[in-house]
Each structure stands twice: as C-alpha cells, then as structure tokens.
C-alpha positions in Angstrom: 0.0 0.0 0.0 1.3 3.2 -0.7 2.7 5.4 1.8 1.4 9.4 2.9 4.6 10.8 2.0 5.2 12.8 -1.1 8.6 12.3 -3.6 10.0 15.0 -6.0 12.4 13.6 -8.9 13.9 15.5 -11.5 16.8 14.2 -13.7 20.4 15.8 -11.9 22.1 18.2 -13.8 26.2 17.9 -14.2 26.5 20.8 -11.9 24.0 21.7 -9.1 25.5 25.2 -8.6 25.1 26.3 -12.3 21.4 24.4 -12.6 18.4 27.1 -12.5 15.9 24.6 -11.2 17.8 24.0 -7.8 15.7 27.0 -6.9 12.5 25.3 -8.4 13.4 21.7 -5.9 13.5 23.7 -3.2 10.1 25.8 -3.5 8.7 22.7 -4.0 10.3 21.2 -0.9 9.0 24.1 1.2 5.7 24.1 -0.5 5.2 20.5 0.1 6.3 20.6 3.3 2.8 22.7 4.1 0.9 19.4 3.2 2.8 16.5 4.0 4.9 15.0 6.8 7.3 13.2 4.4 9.4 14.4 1.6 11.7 12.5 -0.2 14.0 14.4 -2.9 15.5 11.7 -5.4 18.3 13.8 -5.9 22.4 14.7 -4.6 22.3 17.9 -4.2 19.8 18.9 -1.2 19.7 19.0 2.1 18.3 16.9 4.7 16.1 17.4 7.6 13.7 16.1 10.3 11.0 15.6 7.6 13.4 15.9 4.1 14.7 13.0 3.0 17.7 13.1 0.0 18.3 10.1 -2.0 21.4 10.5 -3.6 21.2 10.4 -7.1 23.4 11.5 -9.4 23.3 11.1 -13.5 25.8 11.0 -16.2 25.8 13.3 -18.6 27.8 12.8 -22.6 27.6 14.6 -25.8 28.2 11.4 -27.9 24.9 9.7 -28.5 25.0 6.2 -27.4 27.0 6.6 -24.7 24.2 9.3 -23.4 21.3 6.7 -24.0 23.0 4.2 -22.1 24.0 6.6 -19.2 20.1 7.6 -19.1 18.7 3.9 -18.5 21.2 3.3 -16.0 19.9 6.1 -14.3 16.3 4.9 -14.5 17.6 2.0 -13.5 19.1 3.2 -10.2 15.9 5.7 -9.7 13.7 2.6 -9.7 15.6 0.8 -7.1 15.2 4.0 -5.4 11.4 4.1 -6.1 11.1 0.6 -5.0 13.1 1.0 -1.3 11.2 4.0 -0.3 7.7 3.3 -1.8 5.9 2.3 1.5 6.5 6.0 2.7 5.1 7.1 -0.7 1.6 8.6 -1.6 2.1 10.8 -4.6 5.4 12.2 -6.8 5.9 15.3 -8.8 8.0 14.7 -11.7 9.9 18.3 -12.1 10.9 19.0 -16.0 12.3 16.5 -18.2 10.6 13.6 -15.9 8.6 12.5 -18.5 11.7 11.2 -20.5 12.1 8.8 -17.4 9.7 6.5 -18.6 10.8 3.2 -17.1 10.7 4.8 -13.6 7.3 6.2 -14.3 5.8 3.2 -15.1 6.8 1.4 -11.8 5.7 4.2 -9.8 2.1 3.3 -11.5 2.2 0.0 -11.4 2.6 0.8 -7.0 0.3 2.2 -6.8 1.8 5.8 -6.2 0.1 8.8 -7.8 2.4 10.6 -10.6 2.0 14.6 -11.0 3.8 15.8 -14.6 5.6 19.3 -14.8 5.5 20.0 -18.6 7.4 23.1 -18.2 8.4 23.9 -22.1 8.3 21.7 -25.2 11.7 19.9 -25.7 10.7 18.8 -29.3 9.8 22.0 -30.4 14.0 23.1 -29.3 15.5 19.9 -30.6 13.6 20.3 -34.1 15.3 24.0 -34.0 18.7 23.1 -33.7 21.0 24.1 -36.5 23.8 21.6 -35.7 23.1 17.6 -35.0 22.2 16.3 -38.1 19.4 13.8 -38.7 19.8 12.0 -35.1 19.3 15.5 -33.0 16.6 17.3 -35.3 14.3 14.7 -37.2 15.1 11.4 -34.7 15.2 12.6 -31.1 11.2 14.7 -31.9 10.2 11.4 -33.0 11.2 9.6 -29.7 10.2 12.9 -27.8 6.9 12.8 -29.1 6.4 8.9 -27.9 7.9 9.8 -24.6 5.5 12.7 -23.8 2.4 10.8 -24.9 2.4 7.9 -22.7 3.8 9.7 -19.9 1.0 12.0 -20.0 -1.2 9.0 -20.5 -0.1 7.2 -17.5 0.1 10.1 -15.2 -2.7 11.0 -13.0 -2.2 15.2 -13.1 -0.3 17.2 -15.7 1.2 20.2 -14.2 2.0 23.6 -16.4 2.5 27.5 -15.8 -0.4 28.6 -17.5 -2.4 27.9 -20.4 -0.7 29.5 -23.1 1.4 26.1 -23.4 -2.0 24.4 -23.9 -1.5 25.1 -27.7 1.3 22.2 -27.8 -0.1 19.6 -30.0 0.7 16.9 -27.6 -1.0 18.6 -24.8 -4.4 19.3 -26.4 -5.1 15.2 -25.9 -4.9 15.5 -21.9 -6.9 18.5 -21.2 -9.2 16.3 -18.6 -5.8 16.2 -16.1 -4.0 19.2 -16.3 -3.4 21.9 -13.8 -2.0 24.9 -13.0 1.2 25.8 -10.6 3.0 28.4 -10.4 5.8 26.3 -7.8 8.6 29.1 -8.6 7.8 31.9 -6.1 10.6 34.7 -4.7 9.8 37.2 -1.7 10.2 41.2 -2.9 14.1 42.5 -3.1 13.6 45.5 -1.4 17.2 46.2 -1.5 17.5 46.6 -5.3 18.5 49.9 -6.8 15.8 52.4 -7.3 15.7 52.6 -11.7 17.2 56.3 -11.8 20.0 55.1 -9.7 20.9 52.5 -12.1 23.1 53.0 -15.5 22.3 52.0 -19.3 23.0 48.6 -18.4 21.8 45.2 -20.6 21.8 41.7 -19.0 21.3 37.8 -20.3 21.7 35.0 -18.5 21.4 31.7 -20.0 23.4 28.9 -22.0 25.2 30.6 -25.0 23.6 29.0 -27.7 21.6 29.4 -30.8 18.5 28.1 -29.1 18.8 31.2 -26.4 19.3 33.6 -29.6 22.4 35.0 -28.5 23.7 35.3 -31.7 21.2 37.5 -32.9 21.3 40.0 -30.1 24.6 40.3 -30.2 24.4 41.6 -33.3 21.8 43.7 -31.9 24.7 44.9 -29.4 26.9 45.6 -32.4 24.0 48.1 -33.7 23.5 49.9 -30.8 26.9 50.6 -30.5 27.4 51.9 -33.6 24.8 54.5 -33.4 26.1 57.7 -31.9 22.5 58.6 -30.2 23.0 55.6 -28.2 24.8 55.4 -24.7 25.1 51.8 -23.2 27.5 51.6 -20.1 27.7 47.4 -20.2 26.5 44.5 -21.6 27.0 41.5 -19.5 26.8 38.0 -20.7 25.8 35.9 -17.9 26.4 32.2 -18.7 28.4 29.7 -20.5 27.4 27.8 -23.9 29.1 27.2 -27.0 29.1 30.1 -28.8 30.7 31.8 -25.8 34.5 32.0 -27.4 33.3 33.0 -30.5 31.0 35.9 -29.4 33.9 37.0 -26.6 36.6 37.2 -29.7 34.6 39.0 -31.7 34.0 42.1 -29.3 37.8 41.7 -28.3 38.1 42.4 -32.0 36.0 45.7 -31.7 37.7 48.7 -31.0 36.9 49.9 -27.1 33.9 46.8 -27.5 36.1 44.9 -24.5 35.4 47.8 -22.4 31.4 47.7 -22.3 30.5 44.0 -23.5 31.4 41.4 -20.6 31.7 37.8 -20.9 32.0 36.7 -17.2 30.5 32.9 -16.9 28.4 31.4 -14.9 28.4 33.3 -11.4 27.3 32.3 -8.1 23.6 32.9 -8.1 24.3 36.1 -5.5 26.9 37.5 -7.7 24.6 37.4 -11.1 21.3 38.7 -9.1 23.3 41.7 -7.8 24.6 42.4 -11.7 21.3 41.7 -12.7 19.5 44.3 -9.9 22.0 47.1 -11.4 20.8 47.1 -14.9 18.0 48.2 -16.8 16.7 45.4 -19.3 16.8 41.8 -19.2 16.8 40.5 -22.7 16.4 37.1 -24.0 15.5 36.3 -27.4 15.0 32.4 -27.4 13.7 29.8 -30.1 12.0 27.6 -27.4 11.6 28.4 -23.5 9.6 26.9 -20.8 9.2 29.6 -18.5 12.5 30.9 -17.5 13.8 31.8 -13.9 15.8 34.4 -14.7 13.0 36.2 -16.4 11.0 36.4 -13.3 14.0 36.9 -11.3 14.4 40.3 -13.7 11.2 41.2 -12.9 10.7 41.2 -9.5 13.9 43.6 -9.2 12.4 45.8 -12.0 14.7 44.7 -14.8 12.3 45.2 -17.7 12.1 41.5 -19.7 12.6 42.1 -24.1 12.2 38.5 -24.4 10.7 36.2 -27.5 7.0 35.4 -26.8 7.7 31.4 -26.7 7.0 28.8 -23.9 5.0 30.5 -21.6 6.4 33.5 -21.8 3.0 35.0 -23.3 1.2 34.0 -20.2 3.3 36.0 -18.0 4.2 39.3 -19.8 1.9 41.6 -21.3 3.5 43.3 -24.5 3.9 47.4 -23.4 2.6 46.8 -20.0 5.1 44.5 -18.2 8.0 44.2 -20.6 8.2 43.8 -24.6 7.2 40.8 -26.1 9.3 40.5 -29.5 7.1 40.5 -33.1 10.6 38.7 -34.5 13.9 38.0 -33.2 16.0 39.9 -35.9 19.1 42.1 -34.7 17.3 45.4 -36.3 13.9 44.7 -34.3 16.1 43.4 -30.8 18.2 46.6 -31.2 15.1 49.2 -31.8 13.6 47.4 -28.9 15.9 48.4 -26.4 16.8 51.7 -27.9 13.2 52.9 -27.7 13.3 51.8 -23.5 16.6 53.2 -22.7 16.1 56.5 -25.0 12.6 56.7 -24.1 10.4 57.6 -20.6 8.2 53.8 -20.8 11.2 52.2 -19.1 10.3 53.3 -15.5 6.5 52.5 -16.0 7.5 49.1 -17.5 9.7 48.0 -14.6 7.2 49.4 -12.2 4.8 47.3 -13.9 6.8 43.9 -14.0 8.0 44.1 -10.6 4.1 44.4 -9.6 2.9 41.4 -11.9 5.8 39.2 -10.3 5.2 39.9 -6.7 0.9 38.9 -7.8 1.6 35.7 -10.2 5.0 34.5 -8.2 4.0 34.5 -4.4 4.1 31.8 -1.6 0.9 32.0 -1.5 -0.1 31.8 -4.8 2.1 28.9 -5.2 0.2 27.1 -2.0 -2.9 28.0 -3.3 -2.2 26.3 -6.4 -0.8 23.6 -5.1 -3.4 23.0 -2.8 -5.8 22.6 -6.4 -3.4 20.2 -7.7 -3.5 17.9 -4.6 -8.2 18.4 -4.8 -7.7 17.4 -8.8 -6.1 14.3 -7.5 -9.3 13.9 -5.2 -7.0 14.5 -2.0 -8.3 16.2 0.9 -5.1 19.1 1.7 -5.1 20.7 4.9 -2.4 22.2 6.3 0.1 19.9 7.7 -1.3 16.7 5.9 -3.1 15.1 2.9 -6.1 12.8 3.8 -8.4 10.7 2.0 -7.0 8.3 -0.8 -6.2 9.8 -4.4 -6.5 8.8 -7.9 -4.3 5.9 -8.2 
C-alpha cells in the first residue's frame, strides 16, 4: 500500500551550482512541506532534515549519442531501485521537467500504486527540431522519440502540471486536457534592496546557456547596432552564462575597437553574484527559439529589470506586450536593437519596470504557489489541509 509521504524527482544536472531549477526543488520542498509529513527528494544535491529525506542520485551526462542513451537507462535504472526501497512511505510524486523522459521509472511508480504529478514546463521537441547543428539524429530522430515519450507519460500520469495555459496550444497537450493543472511552484519574496531605476546606469543583462537556441547570436548583433549608433549610450552588456558560442562571441567584441570595455563575458556566477549584476541594470533581454518559463525572467522582474524577451513557452502568459515588458514580433538584430533603444532612449522604461515588478510579486508568491498547489493535490481527489493530505487519491 502506498505510503502518505510525497517524492519530488527531477533528472540531476552535471553541476547543481550552475542548474536554474535548484531553486525550483527547493520551493517545492517548502511548498510541500505545508501538506505533507514526508518528503523524499531523489536527488544529490539537497539538504536533509527532520521531515526531508535526500536520496542520492546523481546522472551522467555525454555529448556522444550512445553513450548518453546508455547513461540515461542506467539512471532509470538506479531511480527505480530508489522508487522501490522507499515506496511504503510514498503517496504521490511530482516529476519536475524533463521527468517524462524517465519513462521506465514512471511506469513502476504506477504500477505501485503511487500517484504521478507531470511538470510540462516547455516543449523539448519543439527546441531539438530547432537546432542548427546535430544532423538527422538531433533534429528529425530525437522529436520522433520525444513525441512517444511525452504521450504515454502523459497517459499514465494522474495530473499534468503547467504554468499557464498559453502552453495548452502544444499539439501533444491538447489530448490531456481532462488532467491538467495549474502551478506556479517558482515563487521569490520582494528584493527591497534593489537599486531604485534612476540610480541604475544604461546597463543590458542575459543569462542563460550561450547557444543558438537562447538567440544570442542575434542579439549580439543587436549589441553591435546599438553601439554603432552615436545617439546611443550603453555603459555594459553583460553576458551571464556559458554555452558554446561563448568563445566566438567574446573574440569577436575583443576584436571591436573599445567593445572589450562595455560588452562582458563573465560565466556562470554564483547565483548572489549574477542577481546583484542583474538588480543594477535596466533590461533583461532574451531572445530564445524555445523556453519553458525561465527563472531568470521572473527573477528580472521582481527587481524591475524590464524583460525584451521572445514570446515562446509561456512567456505569453506571464508578460503583457507594453505593460510589463516587450514581447518581441521577430527576433532579428534590427527589431532586438530598436527594442531596447526605444526603452533606454525613451520615458516607458520606469513604467515598465514598475509594472513587472508588480505582476511578479501577484503571479509568483508563496501563496499563490500554495494555493495552487493545494488545487493540484483536490484534482487528484485528495483532501489538503495544512500539515497533511487525507483521504485516498486517484491511483
């Protein structure tokens, strides 16, 4: 019989400090931790308590092909053993992005019994059938397999979970309707200690992988506009991340006479370190092909970085084009570059970044989270209260 304990699994990333759901587990934790006595996190890099339990789990990771599948079902093989030993103290798992790729685990948590909730956070095929590089295998072969693994997961599961229902419009999705919820599980309390916008310079930030997918080539050429127009005055452009289009990009505006001085390559920073970078400028921008729902976008926000960000994902169902950030009609240099001249020439920007701090703190709160997780758990036919989940679920 299953347990009355809840689990949380996501698939480990290579580095825990650089990963931008680590902040995701543990708003989860604490949000489960309001409704449940138990939680296990099948995972290496969290801490333990009194009522937090870590399973240890960590996951290869290989750019050659074959040796990447293999890795992977070793890993599902390990998270079933995992699965198995703990599921007496089980009642119900959420599945954080990715997890529906896990499918050998998934089916043993159904066939115990244990009720599966599915975080469909973006659409993976949609970004692999983007990809310039990777041949055959990466663009026409892995959407194939995608699109197999995302249709019986979200068969089998018992709830799908998503940010809001502008991700609805993903073909796969449309099947499920019957089981899907919303959850905003990402929450962050104000930052009151965040430069007022006047006190801050001309400054542009992105944070990300360096990559095609995140459009970075595009606004960097955007960069190279701006600062070749004389009625433009940007004081820095950081580059917050590592990807690999990073060397390229960083020799290129080494190249550029007095280009070293303004644009800054500087890696991937202790999440601190890039918040306080990112608190000092003026506009976040991120231009990308395929997004779930980015943290750093709603990190921008709620310290009034105004967001110039492609409307993909569910990016759509957060900002509001003019009124909490710009939502861009294409993702060309020229359109990037008038984008952000027209805030930081123009009087919108303080009204904007007014605006997107105030839609953050109403759409990203602890208690909105709680709220919506307390739905999720009476969609599964659970009774929350606070400090326990009574009353049987689905499975």
């Amino acid at each position: 019989m299953p347990g009355s304990g809840i689990g949380i699994i996501r698939i480990p990333p290579p580095d825990a400090n650089v990963n931008a759901s680590n902040g995701a587990i543990k708003n989860l934790i604490t949000v489960s931790m309001n409704f449940f006595e138990e939680i296990i996190v099948f995972d290496y890099a969290f801490d333990t308590s009194d009522r937090v339990t870590c399973v240890p789990l960590k996951k290869g990771h290989s750019h050659n092909t074959l040796i990447g599948v293999l890795t992977n079902l070793w890993f599902q093989i390990r998270l079933c053993n995992s699965i198995w030993t703990h599921r007496r103290n089980l009642k119900v798992t959420l599945w954080h992005s990715g997890g529906f790729s896990l499918m050998i685990p998934l089916v043993l948590t159904k066939i115990l019994g244990i009720d599966v909730i599915l975080f469909i956070l973006g659409e993976p095929r949609t970004g692999y059938g983007m990809m310039e590089q990777g041949g055959f295998v990466k663009r026409r072969l892995i959407p194939k397999l995608l699109f197999i693994l995302e249709f019986v997961s979200f068969a089998i599961s018992d709830r799908i979970v998503v940010f809001n229902e502008n991700i609805l419009d993903y073909s796969v999705l449309k099947r499920f309707c019957g089981k899907i919820s919303q959850f905003h599980f990402n929450f962050y309390e104000p930052d009151n200690s965040v430069p007022e916008l006047c006190e801050r310079d001309n400054s542009i930030v992105f944070i990300g992988r360096i990559c095609d997918l995140k459009g970075v080539d595009n606004f960097a050429r955007a960069v190279d506009l701006l600062l070749n127009r004389e009625d433009v005055i940007l004081d820095r452009v950081l580059f917050i991340g590592d990807g690999p289009a990073k060397t390229r990009l960083q020799s290129y505006f080494c190249s550029r006479h007095g280009y070293s001085e303004i644009v800054r390559f500087t890696g991937w920073l202790e999440h601190e370190e890039a918040m306080n970078l990112l608190s000092s400028a003026k506009v976040f921008v991120l231009p990308s092909k395929s997004e779930g729902l980015p943290k750093t976008l709603i990190e921008a926000m709620v310290r009034g970085v105004v967001p110039v960000v492609t409307p993909v994902g569910n990016i759509p169902g957060v900002i509001t084009n003019g009124h909490d950030g710009i939502l861009l009609k294409r993702d060309d240099p020229e359109t990037i570059a008038n984008e952000i001249m027209s805030l930081i020439q123009g009087d919108m920007v303080e009204r904007l970044a007014k605006n997107s701090m105030e839609t953050a703190s109403r759409n990203f709160s602890f208690n909105r989270a709680m709220a919506d997780f307390s739905q999720v758990l009476v969609d599964l036919n659970y009774n929350p209260e606070h400090g326990q989940v009574t009353a049987g679920g689905s499975g």
